[in-house]
C-alpha positions as a printed NumPy array, in Angstrom:
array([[  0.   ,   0.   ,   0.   ],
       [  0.569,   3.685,   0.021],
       [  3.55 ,   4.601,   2.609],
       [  3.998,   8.379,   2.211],
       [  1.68 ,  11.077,  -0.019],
       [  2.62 ,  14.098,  -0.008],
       [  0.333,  16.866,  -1.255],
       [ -0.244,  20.797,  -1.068],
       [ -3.789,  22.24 ,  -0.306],
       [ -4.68 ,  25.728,   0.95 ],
       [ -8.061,  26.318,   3.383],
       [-10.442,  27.192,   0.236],
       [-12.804,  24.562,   1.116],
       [-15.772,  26.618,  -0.199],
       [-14.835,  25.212,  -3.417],
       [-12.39 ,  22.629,  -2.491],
       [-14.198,  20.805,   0.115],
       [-15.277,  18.195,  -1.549],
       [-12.137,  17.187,  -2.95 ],
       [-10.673,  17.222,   0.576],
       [-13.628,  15.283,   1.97 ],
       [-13.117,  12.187,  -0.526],
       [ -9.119,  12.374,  -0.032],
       [ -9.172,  12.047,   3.486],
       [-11.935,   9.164,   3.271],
       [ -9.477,   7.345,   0.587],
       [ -6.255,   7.421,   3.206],
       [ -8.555,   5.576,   5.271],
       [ -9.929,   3.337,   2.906],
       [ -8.467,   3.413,  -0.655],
       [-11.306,   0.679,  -1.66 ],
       [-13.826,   3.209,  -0.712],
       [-16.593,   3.171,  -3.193],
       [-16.38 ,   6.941,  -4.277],
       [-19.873,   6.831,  -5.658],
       [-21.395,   5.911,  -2.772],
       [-19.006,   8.36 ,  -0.523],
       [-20.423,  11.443,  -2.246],
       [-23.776,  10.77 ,  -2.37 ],
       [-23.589,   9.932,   1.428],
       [-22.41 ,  13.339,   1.164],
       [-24.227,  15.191,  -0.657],
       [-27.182,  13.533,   1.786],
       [-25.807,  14.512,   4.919],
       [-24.59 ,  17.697,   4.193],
       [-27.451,  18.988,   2.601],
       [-30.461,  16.517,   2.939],
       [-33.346,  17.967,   0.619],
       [-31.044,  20.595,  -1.351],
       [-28.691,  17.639,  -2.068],
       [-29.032,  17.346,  -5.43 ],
       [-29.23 ,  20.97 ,  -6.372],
       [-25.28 ,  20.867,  -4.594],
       [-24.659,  17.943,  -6.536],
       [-25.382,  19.453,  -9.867],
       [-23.022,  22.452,  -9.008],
       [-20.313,  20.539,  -8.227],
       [-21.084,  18.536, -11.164],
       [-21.105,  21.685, -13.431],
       [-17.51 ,  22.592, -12.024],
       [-16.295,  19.09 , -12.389],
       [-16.56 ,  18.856, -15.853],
       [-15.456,  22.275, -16.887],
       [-12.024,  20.726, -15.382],
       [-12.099,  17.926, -17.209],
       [-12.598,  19.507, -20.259],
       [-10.549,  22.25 , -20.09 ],
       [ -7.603,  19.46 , -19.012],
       [ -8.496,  17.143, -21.333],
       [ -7.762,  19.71 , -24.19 ],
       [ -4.62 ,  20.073, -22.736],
       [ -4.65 ,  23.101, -21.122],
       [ -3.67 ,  23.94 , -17.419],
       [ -6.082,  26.6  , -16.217],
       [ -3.925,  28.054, -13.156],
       [ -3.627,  31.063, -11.378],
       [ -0.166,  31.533, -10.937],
       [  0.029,  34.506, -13.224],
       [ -2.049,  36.486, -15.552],
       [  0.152,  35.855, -18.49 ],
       [ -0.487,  32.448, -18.623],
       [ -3.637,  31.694, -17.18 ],
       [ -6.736,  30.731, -18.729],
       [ -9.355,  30.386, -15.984],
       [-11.229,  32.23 , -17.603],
       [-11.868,  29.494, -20.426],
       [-12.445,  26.913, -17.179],
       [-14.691,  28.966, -15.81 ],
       [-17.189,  31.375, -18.555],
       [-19.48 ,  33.424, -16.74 ],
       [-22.243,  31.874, -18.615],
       [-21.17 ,  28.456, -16.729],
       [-20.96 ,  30.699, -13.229],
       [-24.563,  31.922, -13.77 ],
       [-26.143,  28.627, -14.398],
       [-23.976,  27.833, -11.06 ],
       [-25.546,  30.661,  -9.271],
       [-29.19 ,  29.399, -10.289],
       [-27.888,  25.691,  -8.614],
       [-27.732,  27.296,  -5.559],
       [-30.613,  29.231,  -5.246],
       [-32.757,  26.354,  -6.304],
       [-30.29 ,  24.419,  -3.324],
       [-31.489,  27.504,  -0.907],
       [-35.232,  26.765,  -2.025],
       [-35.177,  23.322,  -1.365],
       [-34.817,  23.737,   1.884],
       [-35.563,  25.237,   5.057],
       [-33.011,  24.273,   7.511],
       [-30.858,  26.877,   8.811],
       [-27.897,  24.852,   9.176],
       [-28.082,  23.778,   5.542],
       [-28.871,  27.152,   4.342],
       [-25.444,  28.571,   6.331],
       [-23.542,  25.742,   4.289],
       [-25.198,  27.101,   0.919],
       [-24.205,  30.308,   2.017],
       [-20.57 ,  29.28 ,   2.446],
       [-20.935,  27.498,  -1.322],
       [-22.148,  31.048,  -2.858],
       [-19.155,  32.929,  -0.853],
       [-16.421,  30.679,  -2.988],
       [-18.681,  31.49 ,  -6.22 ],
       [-18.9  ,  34.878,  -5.763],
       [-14.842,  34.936,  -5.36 ],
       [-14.71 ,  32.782,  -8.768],
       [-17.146,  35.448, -10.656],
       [-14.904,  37.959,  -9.346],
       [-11.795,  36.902, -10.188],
       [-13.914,  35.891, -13.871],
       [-14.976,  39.407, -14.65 ],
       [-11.702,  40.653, -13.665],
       [ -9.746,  38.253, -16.038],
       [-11.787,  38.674, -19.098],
       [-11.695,  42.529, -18.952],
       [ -8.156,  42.763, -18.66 ],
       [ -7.746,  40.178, -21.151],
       [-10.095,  42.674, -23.717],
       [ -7.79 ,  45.03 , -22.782],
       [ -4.4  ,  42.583, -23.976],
       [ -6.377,  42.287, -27.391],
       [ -6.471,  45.897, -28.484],
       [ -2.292,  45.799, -28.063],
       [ -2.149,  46.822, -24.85 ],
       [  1.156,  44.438, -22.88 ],
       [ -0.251,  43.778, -18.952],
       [  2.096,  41.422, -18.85 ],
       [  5.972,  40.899, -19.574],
       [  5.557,  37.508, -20.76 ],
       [  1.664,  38.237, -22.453],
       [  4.276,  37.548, -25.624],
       [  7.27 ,  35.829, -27.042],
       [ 10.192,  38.39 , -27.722],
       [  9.457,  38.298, -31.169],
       [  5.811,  38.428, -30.493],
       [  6.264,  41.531, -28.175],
       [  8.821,  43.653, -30.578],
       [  6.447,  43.169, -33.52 ],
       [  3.087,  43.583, -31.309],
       [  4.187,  46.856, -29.914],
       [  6.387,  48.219, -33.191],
       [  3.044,  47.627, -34.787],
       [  1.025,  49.447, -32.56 ],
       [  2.865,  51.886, -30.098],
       [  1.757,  52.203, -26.843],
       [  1.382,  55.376, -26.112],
       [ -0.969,  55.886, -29.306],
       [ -2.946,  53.137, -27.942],
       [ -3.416,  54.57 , -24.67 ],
       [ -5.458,  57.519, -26.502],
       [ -7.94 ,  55.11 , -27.568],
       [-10.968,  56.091, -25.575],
       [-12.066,  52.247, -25.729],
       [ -8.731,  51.331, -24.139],
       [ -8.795,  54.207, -21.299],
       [-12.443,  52.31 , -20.63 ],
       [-10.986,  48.682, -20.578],
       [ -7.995,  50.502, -18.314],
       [-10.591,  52.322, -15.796],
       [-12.877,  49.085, -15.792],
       [ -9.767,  45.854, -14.997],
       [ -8.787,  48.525, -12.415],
       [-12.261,  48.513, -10.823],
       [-12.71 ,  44.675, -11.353],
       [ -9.329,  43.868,  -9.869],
       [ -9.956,  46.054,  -6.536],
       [-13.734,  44.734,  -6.312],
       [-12.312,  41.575,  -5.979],
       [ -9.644,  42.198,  -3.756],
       [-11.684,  43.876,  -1.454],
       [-13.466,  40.975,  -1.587],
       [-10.537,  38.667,  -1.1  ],
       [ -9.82 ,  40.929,   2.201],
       [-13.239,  40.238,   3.38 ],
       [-12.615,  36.424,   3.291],
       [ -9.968,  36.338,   4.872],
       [-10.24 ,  34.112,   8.289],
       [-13.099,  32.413,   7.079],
       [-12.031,  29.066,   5.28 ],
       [-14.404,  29.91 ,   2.212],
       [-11.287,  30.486,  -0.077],
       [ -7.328,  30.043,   0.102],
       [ -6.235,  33.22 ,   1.114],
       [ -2.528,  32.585,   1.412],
       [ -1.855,  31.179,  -2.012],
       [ -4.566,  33.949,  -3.418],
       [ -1.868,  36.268,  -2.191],
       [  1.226,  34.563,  -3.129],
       [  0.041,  34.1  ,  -6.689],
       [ -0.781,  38.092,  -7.133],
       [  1.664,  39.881,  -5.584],
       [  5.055,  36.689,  -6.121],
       [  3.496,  35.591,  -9.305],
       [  1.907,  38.558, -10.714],
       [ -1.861,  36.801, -11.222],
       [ -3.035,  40.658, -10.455],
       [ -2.017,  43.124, -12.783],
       [ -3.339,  45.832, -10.854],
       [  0.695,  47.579, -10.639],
       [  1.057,  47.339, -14.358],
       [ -2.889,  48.751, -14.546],
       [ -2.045,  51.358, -12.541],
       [  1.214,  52.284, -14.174],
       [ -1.05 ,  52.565, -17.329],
       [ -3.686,  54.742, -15.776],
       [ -1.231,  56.913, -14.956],
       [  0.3  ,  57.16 , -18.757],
       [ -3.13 ,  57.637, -19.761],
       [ -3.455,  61.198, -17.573],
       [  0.082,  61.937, -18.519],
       [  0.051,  61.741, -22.458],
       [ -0.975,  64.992, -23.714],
       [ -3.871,  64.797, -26.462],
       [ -2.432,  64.857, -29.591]])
């Protein structure tokens, strides 16, 4: 059997929970039926709103796999390479979102409807973070770098020779897409803030990635905001 398994996991068990659940009942037990573990689960937890949980989770599961299964790796280590955003549409977020209300209107039980609460707390961080991605991401497509490695060398020299930045930065669309990341990025921080001791998401490694591994762009936003006041109109 299995002598040592080492693994990394941060206290986001709003939307990790699950995952932890059926890990620690597999140490136990690795001939665990898994099928039977999460309904069990998804019984216990949440009795009549069960299966309303059940298709969330269910909705979020297969994003992954087929996001993964097309061979891509949708982390959040930094904004240059991430594509959460694919994982995660917010047309897929909003049919979450209806899950759990119909999960809150199955039920009555104030317990349960504190644990559907905690559920909707880890969404609303994964809209946020959504809406902030794909805004900022408009903002990459008019020409405008956020990050240093957006691009290839090549891909940056022609990208920007094409295009300068400056001229771009006059674009009253782009000072828009600037003005709106900015806004999206500090919603969701604030957000992150509010979070913080609460187990809903993982706070630490939310930090580490944004400020170590640049996930937020809000310094290079803001250096760009700033360009924007400073360019004189020409």
């Amino acid at each position: 059997g299995i002598q040592l398994y080492q693994c990394q996991a941060g206290d986001g068990f709003a939307i990790n929970g699950l995952n932890y659940y059926i890990a620690s009942k597999l140490w136990w037990n690795v001939e665990t039926d898994i099928g039977t573990l999460i309904d069990d689960f998804y019984q216990k937890a949440f009795g009549d709103a069960g299966k309303w949980v059940k298709r969330y989770y269910d909705r979020l599961q297969t994003a992954w796999q087929r996001i993964v299964s097309a061979g891509e790796y949708p982390s959040c280590s930094s904004f240059a390479t991430t594509s959460v955003h694919k994982l995660y549409p917010l047309a897929l977020l909003e049919k979450c979102k209806g899950d759990l209300q119909n999960a809150r209107n199955a039920t009555d039980n104030p317990c349960i409807q504190k644990r559907i609460e905690f559920l909707e707390k880890g969404l609303r961080y994964i809209e946020l973070t959504i809406k902030a991605v794909v805004i900022t991401k408009e903002l990459e497509q008019q020409g405008i770098t956020i990050s240093a490695y957006s691009f290839t060398d090549e891909e940056e020299i022609t990208h920007l020779g094409n295009r300068e930045e400056d001229l771009l930065i006059e674009n009253d669309a782009v000072k828009d897409l600037i003005e709106k990341s900015l806004e999206a990025w500090g919603a969701r921080d604030q957000y992150v803030e509010s979070l913080k001791d609460d187990f809903v998401i993982s706070y630490f490694w939310i930090k580490y990635n944004d400020e170590n591994r640049v996930f937020n762009p809000t310094n290079r936003l803001r250096e760009l905001k700033e360009k924007m006041h400073k360019n004189p109109v020409r």
